[in-house]
C-alpha positions in Angstrom: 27.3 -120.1 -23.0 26.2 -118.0 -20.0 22.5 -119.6 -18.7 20.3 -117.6 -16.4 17.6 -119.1 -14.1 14.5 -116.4 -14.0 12.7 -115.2 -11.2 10.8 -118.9 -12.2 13.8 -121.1 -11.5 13.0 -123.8 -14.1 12.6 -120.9 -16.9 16.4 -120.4 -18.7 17.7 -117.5 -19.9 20.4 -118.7 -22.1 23.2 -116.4 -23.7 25.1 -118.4 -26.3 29.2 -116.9 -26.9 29.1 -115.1 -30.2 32.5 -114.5 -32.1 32.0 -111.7 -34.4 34.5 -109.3 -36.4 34.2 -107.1 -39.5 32.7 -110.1 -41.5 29.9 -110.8 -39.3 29.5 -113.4 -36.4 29.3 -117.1 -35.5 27.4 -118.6 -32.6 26.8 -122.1 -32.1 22.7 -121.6 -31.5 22.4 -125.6 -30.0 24.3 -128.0 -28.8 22.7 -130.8 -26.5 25.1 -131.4 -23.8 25.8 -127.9 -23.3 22.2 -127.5 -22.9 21.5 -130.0 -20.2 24.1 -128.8 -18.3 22.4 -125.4 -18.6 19.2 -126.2 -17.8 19.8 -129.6 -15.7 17.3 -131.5 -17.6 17.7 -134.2 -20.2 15.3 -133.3 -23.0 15.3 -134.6 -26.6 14.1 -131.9 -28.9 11.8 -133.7 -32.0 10.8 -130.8 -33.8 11.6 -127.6 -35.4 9.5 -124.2 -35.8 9.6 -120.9 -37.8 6.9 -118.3 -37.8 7.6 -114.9 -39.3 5.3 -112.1 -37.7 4.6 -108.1 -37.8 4.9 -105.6 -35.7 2.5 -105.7 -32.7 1.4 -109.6 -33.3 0.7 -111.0 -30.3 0.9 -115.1 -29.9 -0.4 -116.9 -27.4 -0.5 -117.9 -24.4 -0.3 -121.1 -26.2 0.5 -124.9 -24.3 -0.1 -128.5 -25.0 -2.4 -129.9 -22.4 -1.5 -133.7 -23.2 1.8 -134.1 -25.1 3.3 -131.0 -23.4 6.1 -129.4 -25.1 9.0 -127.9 -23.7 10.5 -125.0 -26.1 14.1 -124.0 -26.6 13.2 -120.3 -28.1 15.3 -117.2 -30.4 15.1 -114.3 -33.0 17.1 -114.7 -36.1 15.6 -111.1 -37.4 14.3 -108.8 -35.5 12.7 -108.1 -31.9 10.0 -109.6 -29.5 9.0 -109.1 -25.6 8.7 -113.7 -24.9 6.9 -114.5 -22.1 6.4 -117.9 -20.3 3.9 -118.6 -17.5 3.6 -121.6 -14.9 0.1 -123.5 -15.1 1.4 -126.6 -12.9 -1.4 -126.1 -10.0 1.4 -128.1 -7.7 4.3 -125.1 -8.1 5.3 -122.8 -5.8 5.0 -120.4 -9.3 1.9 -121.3 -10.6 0.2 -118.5 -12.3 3.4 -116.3 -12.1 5.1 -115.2 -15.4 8.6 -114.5 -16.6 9.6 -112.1 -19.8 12.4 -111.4 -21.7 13.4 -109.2 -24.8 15.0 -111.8 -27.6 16.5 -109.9 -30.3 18.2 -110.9 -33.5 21.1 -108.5 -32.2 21.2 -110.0 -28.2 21.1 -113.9 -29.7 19.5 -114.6 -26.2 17.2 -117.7 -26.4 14.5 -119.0 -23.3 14.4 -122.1 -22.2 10.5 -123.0 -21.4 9.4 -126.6 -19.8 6.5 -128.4 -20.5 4.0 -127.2 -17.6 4.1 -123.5 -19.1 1.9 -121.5 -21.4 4.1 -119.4 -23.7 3.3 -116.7 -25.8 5.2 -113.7 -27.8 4.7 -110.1 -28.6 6.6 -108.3 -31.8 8.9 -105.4 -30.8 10.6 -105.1 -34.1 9.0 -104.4 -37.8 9.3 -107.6 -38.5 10.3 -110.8 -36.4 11.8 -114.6 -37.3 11.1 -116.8 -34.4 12.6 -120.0 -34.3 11.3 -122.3 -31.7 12.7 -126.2 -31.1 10.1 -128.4 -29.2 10.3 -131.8 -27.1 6.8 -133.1 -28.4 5.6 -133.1 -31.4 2.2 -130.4 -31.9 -0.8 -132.0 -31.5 -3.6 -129.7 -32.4 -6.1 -131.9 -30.7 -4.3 -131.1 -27.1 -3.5 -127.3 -28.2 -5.1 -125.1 -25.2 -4.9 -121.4 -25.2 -4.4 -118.8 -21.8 -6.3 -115.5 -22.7 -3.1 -112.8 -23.4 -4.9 -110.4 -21.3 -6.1 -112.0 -18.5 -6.6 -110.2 -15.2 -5.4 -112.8 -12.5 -1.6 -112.9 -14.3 -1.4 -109.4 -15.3 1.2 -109.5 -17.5 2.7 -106.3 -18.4 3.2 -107.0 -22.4 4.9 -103.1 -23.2 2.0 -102.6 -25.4 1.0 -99.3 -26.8 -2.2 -100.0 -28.2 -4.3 -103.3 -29.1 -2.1 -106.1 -30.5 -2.7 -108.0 -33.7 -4.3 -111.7 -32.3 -5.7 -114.3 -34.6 -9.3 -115.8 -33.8 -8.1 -118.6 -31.5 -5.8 -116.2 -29.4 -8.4 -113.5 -29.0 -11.0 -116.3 -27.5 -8.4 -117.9 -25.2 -9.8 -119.1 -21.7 -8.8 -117.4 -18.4 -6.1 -119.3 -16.6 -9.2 -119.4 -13.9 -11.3 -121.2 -16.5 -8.5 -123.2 -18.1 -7.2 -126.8 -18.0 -4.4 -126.8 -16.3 -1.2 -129.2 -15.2 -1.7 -130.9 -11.7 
């Protein structure tokens, strides 16, 4: 496994060793130790997530303001642009963001903390997107970061409007928004 620190040192970029031949290909997609190492953290993931989206679905920026989870993210079909922002007000990153293309064909996952909003835009037709958490969701402490919003200027490789549900298109500006101390 080859594992990347971002332009945000505490965001991963992990690259798992993938043995492939005419048959197909095997890649272990999680093992614990190798992951501390990777990431020099010792989280304990409790909780497993699969959403299937369309082209041009945008999610997020989505966090956990109390029971923060950290996410271990991948694509087991298709294509998406996975972006991760620091809202701890005490970094020396706060409000910067981090993106990376994770692709059913590059097997590349992101490592993001608790501390960070983190959001997704479809590339491909069609995308799987398998998430593993270290808190459990709590809907109660679910805050959303605006996709759009001026002060981050994320540059999402849009081509149009994306496809947001009600609660993504109303998100708060990171100005406005509850944030980590």
């Amino acid at each position: 496994m080859k594992a990347t620190r971002l332009a945000i040192p505490d965001v991963v970029l992990i690259e798992p060793k993938v043995f492939g031949d005419e048959r197909g290909f095997f890649f272990e997609s999680f093992n614990q130790k190798a992951f501390n190492e990777a990431t020099g953290t010792n989280h304990q993931f409790v909780q497993d997530n699969h959403s299937r989206s369309s082209k041009g679905v945008l999610r997020g920026l989505h966090y956990q303001i109390q029971q923060p989870q950290g996410k271990l993210v991948r694509v087991a079909q298709g294509a998406v642009f996975d972006v991760a922002v620091d809202i701890r007000k005490s970094s020396p990153t706060f409000g910067k963001w981090v993106g990376e293309v994770l692709s059913a064909d590059n097997h590349r996952q992101l490592w993001v903390p608790p501390g960070f909003a983190h959001g997704f835009l479809v590339l491909s037709d069609t995308a799987e997107f398998l998430y593993k958490t270290t808190d459990y969701y709590a809907p109660e402490h679910e805050r959303c970061i605006v996709w759009n919003d001026t002060d981050l200027c994320i540059d999402w490789r849009l081509g149009g409007s994306p496809i947001l549900s009600d609660k993504d298109a109303h998100g708060l500006a990171l100005a406005h928004a509850e944030l980590f101390a």
